[in-house]
N, C-alpha and C positions, 0 to 999 in steps of 0.2 A: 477427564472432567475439566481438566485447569483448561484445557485447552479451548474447548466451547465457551467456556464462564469468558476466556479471552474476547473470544472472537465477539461474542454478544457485545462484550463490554466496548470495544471499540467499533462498534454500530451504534450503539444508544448514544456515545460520544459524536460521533461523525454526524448523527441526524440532527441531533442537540444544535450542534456550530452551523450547520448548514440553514437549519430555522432561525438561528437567532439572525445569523447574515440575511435574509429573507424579512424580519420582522426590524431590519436595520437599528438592532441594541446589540451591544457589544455583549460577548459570551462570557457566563460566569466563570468556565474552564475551559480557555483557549490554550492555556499551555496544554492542558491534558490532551488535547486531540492531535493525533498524529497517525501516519497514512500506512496504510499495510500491503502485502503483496495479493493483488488481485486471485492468484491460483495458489498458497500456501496458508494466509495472514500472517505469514512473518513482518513481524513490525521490525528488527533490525536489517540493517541491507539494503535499505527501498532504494529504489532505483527513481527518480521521480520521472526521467525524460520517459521511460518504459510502463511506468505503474507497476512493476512487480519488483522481486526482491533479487540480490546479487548471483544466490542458485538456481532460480527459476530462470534469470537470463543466460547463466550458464548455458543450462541446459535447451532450453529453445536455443540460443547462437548455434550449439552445435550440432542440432538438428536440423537448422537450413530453417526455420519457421520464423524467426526473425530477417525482414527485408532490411538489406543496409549495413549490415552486421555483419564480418565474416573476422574469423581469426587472423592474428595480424601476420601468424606463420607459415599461413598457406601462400 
């Protein structure tokens, strides 16, 4: 249940800043928005250049799904 209440909560956040950017007045809670991972919503980790979080890129790099990417040990 925490987990959805999350995710909600940082949607209603993200639309909020994105309209207010839109209606050109500065956001009552700009601190409060901050960006999650695309395929988990983990908000620690984020990756900003990828949009996902530091295990999701994990996991794609080492499946080859990431272009550009490759282990530094291969």
């Amino acid at each position: 249940m925490a987990r959805k209440a999350k995710i909600a909560k940082a949607s209603k956040l993200k639309k909020s800043f994105l309209q207010s950017i839109v209606d050109w007045r500065k956001p009552k809670n700009a601190t409060k928005v901050f960006n999650c991972c695309t395929a988990c919503w983990r908000t620690r980790g984020y990756l900003w250049a990828f949009g996902i979080c530091r295990i999701c890129f994990r996991e794609k790099a080492n499946a080859w799904e990431l272009p550009g990417v490759r282990k530094s040990s291969w």
